[in-house]
N, C-alpha and C positions, 0 to 999 in steps of 0.2 A: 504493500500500500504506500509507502514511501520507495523514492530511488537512495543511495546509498550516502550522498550526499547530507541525506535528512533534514533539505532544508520545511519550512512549514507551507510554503505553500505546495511543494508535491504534495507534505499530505494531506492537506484539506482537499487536493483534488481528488485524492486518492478513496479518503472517506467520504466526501460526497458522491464516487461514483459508488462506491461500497452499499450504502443507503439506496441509492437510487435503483440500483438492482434487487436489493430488498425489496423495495414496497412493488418493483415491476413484477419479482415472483409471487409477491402476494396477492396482487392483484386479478391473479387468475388461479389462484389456491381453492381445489376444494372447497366448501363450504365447512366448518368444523361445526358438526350436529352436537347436540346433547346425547347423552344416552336414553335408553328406553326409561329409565325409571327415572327423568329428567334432571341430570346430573349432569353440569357441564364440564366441558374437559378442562384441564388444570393449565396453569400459565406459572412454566418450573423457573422459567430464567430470570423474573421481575413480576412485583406488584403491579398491575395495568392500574394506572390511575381511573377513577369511575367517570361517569360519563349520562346525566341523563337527558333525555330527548322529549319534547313534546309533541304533539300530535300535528301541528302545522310543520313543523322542520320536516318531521318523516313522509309528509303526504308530498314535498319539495322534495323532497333527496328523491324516494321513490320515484315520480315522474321523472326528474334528471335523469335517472337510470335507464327508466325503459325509453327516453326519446334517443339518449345517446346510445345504447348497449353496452355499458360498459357500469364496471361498479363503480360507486362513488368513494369519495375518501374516508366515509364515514363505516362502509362498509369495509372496505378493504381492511383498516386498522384495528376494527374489531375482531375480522376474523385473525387476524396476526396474532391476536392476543398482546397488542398496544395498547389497545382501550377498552374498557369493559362498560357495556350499552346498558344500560337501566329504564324502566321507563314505567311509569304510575298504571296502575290495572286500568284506569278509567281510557287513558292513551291506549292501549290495543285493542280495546272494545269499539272507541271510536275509529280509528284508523277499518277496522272492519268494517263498520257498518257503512261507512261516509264512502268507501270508492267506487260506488255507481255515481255518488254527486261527484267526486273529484276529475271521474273522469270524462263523465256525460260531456257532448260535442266537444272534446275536445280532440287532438291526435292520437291520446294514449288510451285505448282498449282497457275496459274494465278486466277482464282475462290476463292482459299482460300487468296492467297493474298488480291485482292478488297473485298472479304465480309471484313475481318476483318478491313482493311482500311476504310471500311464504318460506320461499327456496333459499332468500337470500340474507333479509332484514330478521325477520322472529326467530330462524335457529341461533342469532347471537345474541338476543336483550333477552336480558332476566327481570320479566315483572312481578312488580313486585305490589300488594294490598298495603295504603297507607289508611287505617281506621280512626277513630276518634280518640282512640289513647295514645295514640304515637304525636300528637300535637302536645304531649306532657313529655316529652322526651326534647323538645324546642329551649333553649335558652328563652329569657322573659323580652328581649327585644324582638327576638326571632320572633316571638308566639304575637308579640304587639302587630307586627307587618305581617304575618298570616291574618291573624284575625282581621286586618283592614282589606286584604285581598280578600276575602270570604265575605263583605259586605253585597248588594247586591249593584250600586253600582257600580263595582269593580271589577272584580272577573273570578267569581268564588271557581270556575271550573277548573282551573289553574292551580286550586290551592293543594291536592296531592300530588301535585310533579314540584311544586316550589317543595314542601315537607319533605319530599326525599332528598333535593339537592342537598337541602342546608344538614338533613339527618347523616348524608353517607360523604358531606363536603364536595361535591362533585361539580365540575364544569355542566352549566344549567345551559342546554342548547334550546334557547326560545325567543322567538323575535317579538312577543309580548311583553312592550316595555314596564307594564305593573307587574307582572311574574319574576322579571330580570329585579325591578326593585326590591320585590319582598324576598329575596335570595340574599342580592349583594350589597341591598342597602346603600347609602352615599358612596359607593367605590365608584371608580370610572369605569365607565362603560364603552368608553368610545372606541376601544380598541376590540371590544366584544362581536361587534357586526363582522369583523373578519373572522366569524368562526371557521371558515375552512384552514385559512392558513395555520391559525392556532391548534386547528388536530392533526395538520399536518407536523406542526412544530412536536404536536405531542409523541407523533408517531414517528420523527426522527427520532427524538430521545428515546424513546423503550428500543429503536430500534440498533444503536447506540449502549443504549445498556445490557441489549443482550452481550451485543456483542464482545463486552467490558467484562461481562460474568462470564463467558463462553473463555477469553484470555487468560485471568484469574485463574478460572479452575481448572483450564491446561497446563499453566506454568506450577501453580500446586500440586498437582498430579505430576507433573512432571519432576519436580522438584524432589518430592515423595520420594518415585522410584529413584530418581539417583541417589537421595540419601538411603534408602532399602538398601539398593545396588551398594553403595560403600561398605554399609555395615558386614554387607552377609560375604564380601573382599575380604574385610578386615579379620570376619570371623574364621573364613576360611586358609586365609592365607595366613598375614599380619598385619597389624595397623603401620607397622613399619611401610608397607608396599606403597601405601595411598599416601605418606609420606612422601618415597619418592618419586611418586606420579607429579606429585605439585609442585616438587623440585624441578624435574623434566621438564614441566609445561614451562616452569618460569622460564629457566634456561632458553630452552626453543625459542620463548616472546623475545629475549635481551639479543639473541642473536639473531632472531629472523631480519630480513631485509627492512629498511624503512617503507618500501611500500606495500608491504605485509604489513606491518604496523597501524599503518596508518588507515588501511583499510579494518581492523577488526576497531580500532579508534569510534572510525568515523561507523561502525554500524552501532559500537554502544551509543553515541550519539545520537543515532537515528532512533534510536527504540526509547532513550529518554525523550526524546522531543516528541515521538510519535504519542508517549503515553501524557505528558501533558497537552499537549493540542488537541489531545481526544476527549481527555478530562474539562476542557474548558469550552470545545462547542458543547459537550455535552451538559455542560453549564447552563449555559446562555438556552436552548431549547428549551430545558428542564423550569428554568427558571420563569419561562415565557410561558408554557402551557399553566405552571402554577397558578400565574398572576391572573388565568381565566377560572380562576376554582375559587369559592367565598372562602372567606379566613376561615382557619383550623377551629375547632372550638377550647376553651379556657374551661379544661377537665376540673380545675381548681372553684374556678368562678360556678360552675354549670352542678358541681358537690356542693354548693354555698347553697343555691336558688332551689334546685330540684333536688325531689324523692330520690333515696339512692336508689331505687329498682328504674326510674327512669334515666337515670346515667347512666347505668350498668348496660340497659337497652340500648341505648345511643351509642357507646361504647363498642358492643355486641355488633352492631350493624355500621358501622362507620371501620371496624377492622375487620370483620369477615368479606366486605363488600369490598375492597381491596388485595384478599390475601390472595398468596401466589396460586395455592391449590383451593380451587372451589368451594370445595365441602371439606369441615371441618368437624372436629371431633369437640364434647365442650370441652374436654381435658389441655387438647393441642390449644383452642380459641384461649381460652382464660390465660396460658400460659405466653401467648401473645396480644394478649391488650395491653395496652399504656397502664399509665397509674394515673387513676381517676378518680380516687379519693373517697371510696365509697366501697365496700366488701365486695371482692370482685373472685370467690373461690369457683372452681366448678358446678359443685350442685346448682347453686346460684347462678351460675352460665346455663349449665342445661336447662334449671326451670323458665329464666328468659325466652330461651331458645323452643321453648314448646309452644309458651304460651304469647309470644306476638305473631302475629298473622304476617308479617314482613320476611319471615325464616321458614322455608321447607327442607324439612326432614326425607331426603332424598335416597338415604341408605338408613337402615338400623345405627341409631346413633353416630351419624354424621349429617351436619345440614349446609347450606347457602342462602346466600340472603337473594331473594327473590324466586321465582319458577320458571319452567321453560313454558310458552305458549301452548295451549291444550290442541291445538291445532297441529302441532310441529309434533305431539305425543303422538296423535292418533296417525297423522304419516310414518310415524317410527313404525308404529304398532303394527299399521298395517302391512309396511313392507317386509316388516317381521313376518306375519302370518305369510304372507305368500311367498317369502322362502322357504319356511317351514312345506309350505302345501305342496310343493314343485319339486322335496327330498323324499 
């Protein structure tokens, strides 16, 4: 990815053509389904930052899609497992019902509308039920700017897609200026309408950080067996030998040619400047898609105001709804939530985890935060059965 040189701009070119071949194979990747018992597949390399959508974006994206043929950025990234799609139960019901209006005289076919809505968009969002007690899970400013979006006239229809952005922190994709307020409150906005570039930006960084975790765990693996490899020299021969291995190597360096030298010089050079140049776009990405997500919430402050069982909730669904593997056990979950100031053991996780309608219990004691579309089940199922029929 760099030439030997190492200077920075081969490798930014290097890494941007790196990336740009990423999202080119993702873009025609497979669709990555749920399983039959609605369990979505796991994202081992990185936490996909969340992501949720309201029912006007998805009915734009979808047509984008079927006038061009091609998937949009929104899709492509989620099925990467860059970004993880979320979206309020009330949004998929709508989205269903509305595509004979969305698509009535216009160019795009109600047919091609729902296939692609099915084959391409619902096997990757996880909906999720926001009820009347998860607005107790809301910080008290938060819950003030829900409750004014829930007046009537303002746009109460909105107020379960705002409730999950702020509950799981997520980049709130809605071109409804009172929705976008009661999310991110006085923050600026103006950079928000570039949603696309911004999940673009998102989807360079995870794609970026795989790539960052994929290095890592080669050089430690790799590191590993060399240190194995000495020990079991040492054991077998003597420590004396690896001694004067590292004599020999010295030697060899002092005498080799200067232009030997100079080239192993110039690649340690290259692989330090490679890893911070990589370290620092992947900064600046990281940092941009941040700045479209409402601030973290103040675990401290949010123990002061609310019930601990609605911390613990908030808690529960703000780190499951990001973790790497899907479905989570309450043992693994508890042992990765923050400190939230408020009894946060197991039992105490699994009883959350039963009892909010936000969390499907997808295996015997493992769940995720949200479900897969009932839609997308019954295509499994049925594909199922007519494998099964045809052995």
């Amino acid at each position: 990815m760099t030439d030997v040189s190492g200077t920075p701009d081969a490798f930014a070119v290097g890494l941007r053509g790196y990336v740009s071949a990423r999202h080119m194979a993702s873009a025609v990747a497979p669709i990555r389904l749920p399983d039959p018992g609605g369990a979505f597949p796991a994202d081992i390399l990185l936490r996909p930052p969340p992501v949720v959508v309201d029912a006007n974006i998805l009915r734009n994206d979808i047509l984008r899609a079927c006038r061009t043929g091609q998937r949009t950025v929104l899709v492509t990234a989620g099925n990467a497992g860059l970004l993880r799609l979320y979206c309020a139960e009330h949004v998929y019901r709508e989205v269903a019902e509305h595509a004979g209006d969305w698509t009535a005289g216009g160019p795009v076919t109600r047919a091609d509308f729902r296939r692609r809505w099915i084959a391409e968009y619902l096997p990757l969002i996880r909906i999720v039920t926001i009820g009347e007690g998860d607005l107790g899970w809301l910080a008290p400013a938060e819950l003030a700017r829900v409750q004014h979006l829930a007046r009537p006239d303002q746009d109460p229809d909105d107020v379960p897609s705002a409730v999950l952005a702020l509950l799981l922190q997520a980049f709130f994709l809605s071109g409804d200026r009172k929705a976008l307020r009661t999310v991110y409150g006085d923050a600026d906005l103006s950079e928000h309408s570039q949603w696309v570039s911004i999940l673009k930006a998102g989807g360079d960084a995870g794609e970026l950080a795989k790539l960052f975790t994929l290095t890592v765990n080669a050089v430690t693996v790799a590191g590993q067996g060399v240190i194995s490899g000495a020990r079991w020299l040492a054991d077998a021969t003597s420590p004396w030998l690896l001694v004067a291995a590292g004599f020999a190597l010295a030697v060899w360096y002092a005498r080799a040619p200067d232009r030997t030298r100079q080239r192993v010089a110039a690649t340690g050079r290259a692989v330090l400047m490679s890893a911070a140049g990589a370290a620092t776009v992947y900064e600046e990405v990281r940092q941009r898609f941040e700045r479209a997500a409402p601030p973290p919430p103040d675990w401290k402050s949010l123990a002061a105001s609310n019930p601990p069982g609605a911390v613990l909730g908030r808690a529960c669904l703000y780190t499951l709804g990001r973790s790497a593997r899907s479905d989570r056990s309450a043992a693994e979950l508890a042992a990765d939530l923050p400190w939230i100031g408020v009894a946060q053991g197991e039992d105490k996780v699994r009883r959350t985890l039963r009892d909010a309608s936000c969390f499907t219990e997808v295996w015997r004691g493992r769940w995720q935060a949200g479900c897969a579309a009932p839609s997308v089940l019954r295509c499994l199922q049925q594909a199922a059965d007519s494998r099964s029929g045809s052995n």
